[in-house]
C-alpha positions in Angstrom: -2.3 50.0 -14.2 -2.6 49.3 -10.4 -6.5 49.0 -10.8 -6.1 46.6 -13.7 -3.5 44.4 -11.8 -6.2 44.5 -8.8 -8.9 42.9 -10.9 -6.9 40.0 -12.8 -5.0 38.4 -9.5 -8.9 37.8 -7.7 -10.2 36.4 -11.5 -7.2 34.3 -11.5 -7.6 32.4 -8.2 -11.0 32.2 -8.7 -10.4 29.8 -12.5 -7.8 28.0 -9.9 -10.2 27.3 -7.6 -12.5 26.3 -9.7 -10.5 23.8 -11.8 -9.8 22.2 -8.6 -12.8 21.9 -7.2 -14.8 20.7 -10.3 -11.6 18.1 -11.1 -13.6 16.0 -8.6 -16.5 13.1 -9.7 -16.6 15.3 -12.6 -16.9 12.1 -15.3 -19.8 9.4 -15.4 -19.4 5.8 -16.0 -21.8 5.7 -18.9 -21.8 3.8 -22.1 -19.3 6.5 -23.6 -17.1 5.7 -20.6 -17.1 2.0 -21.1 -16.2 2.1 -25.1 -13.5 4.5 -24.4 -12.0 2.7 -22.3 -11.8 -0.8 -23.7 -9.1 0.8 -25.9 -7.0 2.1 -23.0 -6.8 -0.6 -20.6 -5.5 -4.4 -20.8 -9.0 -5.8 -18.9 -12.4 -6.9 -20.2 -15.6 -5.2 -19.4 -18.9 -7.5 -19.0 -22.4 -6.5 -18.3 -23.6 -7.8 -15.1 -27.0 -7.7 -13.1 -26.0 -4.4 -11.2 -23.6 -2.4 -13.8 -20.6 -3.2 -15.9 -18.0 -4.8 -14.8 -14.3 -4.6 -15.1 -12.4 -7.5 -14.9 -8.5 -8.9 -15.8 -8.0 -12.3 -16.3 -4.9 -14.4 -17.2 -4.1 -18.0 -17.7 -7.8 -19.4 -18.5 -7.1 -22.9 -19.6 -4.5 -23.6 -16.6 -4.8 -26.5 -14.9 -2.8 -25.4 -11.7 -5.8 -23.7 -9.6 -7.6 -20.8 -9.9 -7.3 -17.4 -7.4 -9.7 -15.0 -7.1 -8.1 -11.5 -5.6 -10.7 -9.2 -4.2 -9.6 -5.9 -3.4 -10.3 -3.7 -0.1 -12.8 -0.6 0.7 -11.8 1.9 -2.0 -8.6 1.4 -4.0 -9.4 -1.1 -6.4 -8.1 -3.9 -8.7 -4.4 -2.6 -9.5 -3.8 -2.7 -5.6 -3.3 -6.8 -6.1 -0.7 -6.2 -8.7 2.1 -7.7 -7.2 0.8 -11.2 -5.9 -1.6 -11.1 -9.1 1.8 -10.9 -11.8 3.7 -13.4 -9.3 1.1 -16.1 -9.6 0.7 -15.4 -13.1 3.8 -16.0 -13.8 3.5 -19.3 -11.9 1.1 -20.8 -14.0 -2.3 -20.0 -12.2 -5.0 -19.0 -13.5 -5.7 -15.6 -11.9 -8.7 -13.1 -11.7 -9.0 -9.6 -10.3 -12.1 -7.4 -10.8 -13.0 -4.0 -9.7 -16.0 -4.0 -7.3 -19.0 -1.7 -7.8 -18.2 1.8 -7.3 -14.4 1.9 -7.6 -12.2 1.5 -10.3 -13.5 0.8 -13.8 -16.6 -0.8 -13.0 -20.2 0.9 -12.7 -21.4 2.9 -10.2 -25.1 1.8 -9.0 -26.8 4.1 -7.1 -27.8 1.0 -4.6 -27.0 -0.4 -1.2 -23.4 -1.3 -1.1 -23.5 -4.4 1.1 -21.3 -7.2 1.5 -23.8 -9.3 -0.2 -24.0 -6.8 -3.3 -20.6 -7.7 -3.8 -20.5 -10.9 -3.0 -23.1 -11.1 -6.0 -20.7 -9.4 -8.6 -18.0 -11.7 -7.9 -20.2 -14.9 -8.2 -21.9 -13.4 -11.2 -18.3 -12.9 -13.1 -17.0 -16.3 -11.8 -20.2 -18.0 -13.1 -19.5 -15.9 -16.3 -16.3 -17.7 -16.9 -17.4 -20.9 -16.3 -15.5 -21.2 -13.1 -16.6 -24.3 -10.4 -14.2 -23.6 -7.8 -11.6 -21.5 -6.7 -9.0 -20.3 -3.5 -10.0 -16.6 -2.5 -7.8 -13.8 -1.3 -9.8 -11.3 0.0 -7.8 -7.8 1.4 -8.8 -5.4 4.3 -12.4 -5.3 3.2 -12.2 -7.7 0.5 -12.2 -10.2 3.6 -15.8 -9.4 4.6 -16.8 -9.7 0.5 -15.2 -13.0 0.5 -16.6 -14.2 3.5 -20.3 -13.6 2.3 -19.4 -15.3 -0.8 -18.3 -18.6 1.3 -22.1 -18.0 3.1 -23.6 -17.7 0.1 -22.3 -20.3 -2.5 -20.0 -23.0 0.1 -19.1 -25.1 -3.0 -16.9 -22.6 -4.5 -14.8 -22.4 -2.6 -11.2 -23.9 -2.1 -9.9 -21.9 0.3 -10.1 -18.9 2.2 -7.1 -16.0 2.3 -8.0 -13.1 4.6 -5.0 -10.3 4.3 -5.1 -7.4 6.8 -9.3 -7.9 6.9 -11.3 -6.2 8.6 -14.3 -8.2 8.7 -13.8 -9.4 12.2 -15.0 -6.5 14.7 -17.9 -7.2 16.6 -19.5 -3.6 15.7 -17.2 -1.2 12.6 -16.7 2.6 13.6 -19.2 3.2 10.8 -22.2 0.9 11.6 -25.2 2.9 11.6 -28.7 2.5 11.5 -30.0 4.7 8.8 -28.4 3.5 5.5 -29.2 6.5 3.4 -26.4 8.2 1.6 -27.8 12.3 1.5 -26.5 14.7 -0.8 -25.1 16.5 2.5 -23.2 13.7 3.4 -21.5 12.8 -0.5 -20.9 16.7 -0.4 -19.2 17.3 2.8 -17.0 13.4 1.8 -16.3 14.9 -1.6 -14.7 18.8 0.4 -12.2 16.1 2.1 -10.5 14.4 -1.1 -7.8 16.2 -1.0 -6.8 14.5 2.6 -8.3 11.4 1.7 -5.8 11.2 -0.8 -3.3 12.3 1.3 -4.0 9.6 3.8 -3.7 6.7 1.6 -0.1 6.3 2.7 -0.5 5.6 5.9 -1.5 2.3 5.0 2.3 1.3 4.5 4.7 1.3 7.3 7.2 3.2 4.8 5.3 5.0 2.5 8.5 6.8 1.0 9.0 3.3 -0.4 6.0 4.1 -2.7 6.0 7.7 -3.7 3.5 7.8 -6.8 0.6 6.1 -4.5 -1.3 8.9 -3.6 -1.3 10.3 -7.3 -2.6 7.1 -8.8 -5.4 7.2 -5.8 -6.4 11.0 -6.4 -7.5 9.4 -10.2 -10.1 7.9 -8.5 -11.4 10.8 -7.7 -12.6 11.8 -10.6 -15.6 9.4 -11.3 -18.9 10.4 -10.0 -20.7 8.2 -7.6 -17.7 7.6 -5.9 -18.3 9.2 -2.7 -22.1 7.4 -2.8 -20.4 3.9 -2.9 -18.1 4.7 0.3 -20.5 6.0 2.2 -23.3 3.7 1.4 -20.9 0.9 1.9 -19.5 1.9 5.4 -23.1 2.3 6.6 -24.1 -1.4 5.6 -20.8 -3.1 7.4 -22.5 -5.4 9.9 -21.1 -8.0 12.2 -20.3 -10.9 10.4 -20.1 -13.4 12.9 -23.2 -15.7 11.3 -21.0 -16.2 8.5 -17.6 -16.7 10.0 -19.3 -19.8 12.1 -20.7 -21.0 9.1 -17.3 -20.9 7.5 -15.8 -22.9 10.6 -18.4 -25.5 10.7 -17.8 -26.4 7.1 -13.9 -27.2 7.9 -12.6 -25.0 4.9 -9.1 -24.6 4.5 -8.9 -20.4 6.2 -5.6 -18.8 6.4 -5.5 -15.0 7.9 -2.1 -12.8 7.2 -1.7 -9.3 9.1 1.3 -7.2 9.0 3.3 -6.9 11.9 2.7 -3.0 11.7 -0.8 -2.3 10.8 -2.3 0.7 12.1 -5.3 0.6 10.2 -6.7 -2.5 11.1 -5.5 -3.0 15.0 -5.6 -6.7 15.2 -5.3 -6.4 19.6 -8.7 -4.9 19.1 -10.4 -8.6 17.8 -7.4 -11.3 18.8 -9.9 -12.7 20.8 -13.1 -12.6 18.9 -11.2 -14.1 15.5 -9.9 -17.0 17.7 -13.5 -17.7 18.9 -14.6 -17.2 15.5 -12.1 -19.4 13.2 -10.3 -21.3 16.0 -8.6 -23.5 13.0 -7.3 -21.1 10.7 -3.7 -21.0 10.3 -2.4 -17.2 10.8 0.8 -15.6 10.2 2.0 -12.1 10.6 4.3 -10.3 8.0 7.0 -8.4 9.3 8.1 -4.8 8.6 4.8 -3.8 7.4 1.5 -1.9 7.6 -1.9 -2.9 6.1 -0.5 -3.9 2.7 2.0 -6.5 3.5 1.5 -8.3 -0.2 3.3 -4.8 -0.8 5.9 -4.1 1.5 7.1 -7.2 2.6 6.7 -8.7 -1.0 8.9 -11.4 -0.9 7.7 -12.8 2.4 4.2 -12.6 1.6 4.5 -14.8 -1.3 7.1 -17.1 0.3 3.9 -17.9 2.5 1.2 -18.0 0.2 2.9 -20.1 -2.8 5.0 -22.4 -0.9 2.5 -22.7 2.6 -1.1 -22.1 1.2 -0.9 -22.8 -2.3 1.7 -25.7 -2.2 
C-alpha cells in the first residue's frame, strides 16, 4: 500500500505541472479562432494588410467628433473601457482596436514597430471611412499615435498622450539586433506567472481592482504573444524626429500623467518633453499610478470632456 501511495503523489504533480505549464500560448489565432469568436464577443473583426483585426465601434453616424483610443505595450483594448463607455455615452463616435499581437487581433510573425502599428490603425480608420479624428494614445499607445501624426498629419485633430512613454531619449530595451530567438520567447514565456503578477503595480491602489491580474493571465494563452513583446521592445527607438514634426505643425497636444506613476518616471524626461512639445498643455492626475483614466476616473474625464474635448 505504502509503494502504491509512493508512485501516484510523483504522477500527480507531474499532470499539475504539466497543465500549467502547457496553459501558456497554447491556442493560435487562426481562421478557427476568428469564427469562434465573432459569436462571443460584442466587436468586429476585419481583415487587414498584416492579420485580422479586432475592433469595437460605437456611435458611427455621430456628428459630435470622433476618438480614437489606442491602448499601451501589452494589455489591450478593454484597458480603455472606462473613458471609451463615458464618451459613448456622450454622443461621440468612439473606436478602440486591439493592436497586432495582443488581444483579439492576429499575431504576425513580423517586426513590431511603431510604424506597423501606426499602419493598422490608419488601415481600420480608412476602413470606416474616417477623415479625421482626436487620438488618445496610453503608455505606449503615445509612441503609436505619434507615428501616425508623422505619417498621415491630416488626420489628425488632436493629440492625447496619457502616461506615454514615447518620450525617453534611449528605452531600457533599445537594442541593436531586432531578432526575436526561440531562447528569448522561451525564457519570457517561464516568467508569466510574474508578469501577471506585476500588472498591478501599474495602479497606485491595486486592491481597488482585484480581478486585474486574472483578466491579464487570459492573455496568456494565445501563442505569439511573447514574439510581439519582445519584438516590439527591441524596435522602440527615439522618437524625437516625429515629436518636432508634431510641434512644427501646431496641432492641438495635450499630455496627462498621474501624480503617482512608477512606471513611467516623468523626472526622468521633464526636460526633454518640454524641448520637444513646448506648447502642449499638461496636467497631472492626482492619487494615481500609470492608469489614471482608471483610478482617478472622475478627474480624468472632468479634463478631457470639459478641457480637451469642449
Amino acid at each position: 500500500m505504502k509503494k502504491q501511495l509512493l508512485i501516484f503523489v510523483p504522477l500527480f504533480l507531474m499532470v499539475a505541472c504539466t497543465k500549467q505549464s502547457t496553459s501558456y500560448e497554447n491556442i493560435e489565432k487562426n481562421d478557427l479562432f476568428f469564427k469562434e469568436m465573432t459569436t462571443k464577443v460584442s466587436g468586429k473583426f476585419v481583415p487587414l494588410s498584416n492579420g485580422v483585426t479586432y475592433y469595437e465601434e460605437l456611435n458611427p453616424s455621430s456628428t459630435k467628433g470622433t476618438l480614437v483610443f489606442v491602448h499601451g505595450f501589452s494589455v489591450p483594448s478593454y484597458i480603455w473601457s472606462p473613458s471609451f463607455e463615458t464618451a459613448a455615452k456622450k454622443g461621440y463616435r468612439v473606436i478602440r482596436m486591439d493592436l497586432y499581437g495582443r488581444g483579439y487581433s492576429a499575431n504576425p510573425t513580423l517586426p513590431y514597430t511603431d510604424e506597423l502599428l501606426a499602419k493598422q490603425v490608419l488601415e481600420l480608420l480608412d476602413y470606416l471611412n474616417i477623415e479625421k479624428a482626436s487620438f488618445l494614445g496610453l503608455s505606449n499607445g503615445g509612441r503609436v499615435i505619434s507615428k501616425i501624426a508623422y505619417l498621415n498629419i491630416d488626420i489628425i485633430e488632436r493629440l492625447i498622450y496619457v502616461a506615454s512613454s514615447g518620450f525617453q531619449e534611449k528605452t531600457p530595451f533599445e537594442t541593436i539586433n531586432q531578432e526575436v530567438s526561440q531562447e528569448e520567447i522561451a525564457a519570457f514565456i517561464n516568467n508569466y506567472p510574474a508578469m501577471a503578477k506585476s500588472q498591478s503595480s501599474d495602479f497606485k491602489n491595486p486592491e481597488q481592482f482585484p480581478g486585474w491580474v486574472a483578466r491579464y493571465e487570459e492573455l496568456l494563452q494565445y501563442k505569439g504573444f511573447a514574439y510581439a513583446l519582445i519584438s516590439t521592445r527591441k524596435n522602440h527607438t527615439t522618437m524625437d524626429v516625429e515629436h518636432q514634426m508634431i510641434h512644427k505643425t501646431g496641432i492641438p497636444v495635450y499630455t496627462l500623467f498621474g501624480d503617482s506613476d512608477s512606471v513611467v518616471i516623468y523626472d526622468r524626461f521633464k526636460d526633454r518633453i518640454m524641448n520637444l512639445l513646448p506648447n502642449r498643455n499638461e496636467l497631472f492626475i492626482s492619487n494615481s499610478g500609470h492608469l489614471p483614466h482608471m483610478e482617478n476616473q472622475k478627474e480624468f474625464e472632468r479634463y478631457l470632456f470639459e478641457t480637451i474635448l469642449n
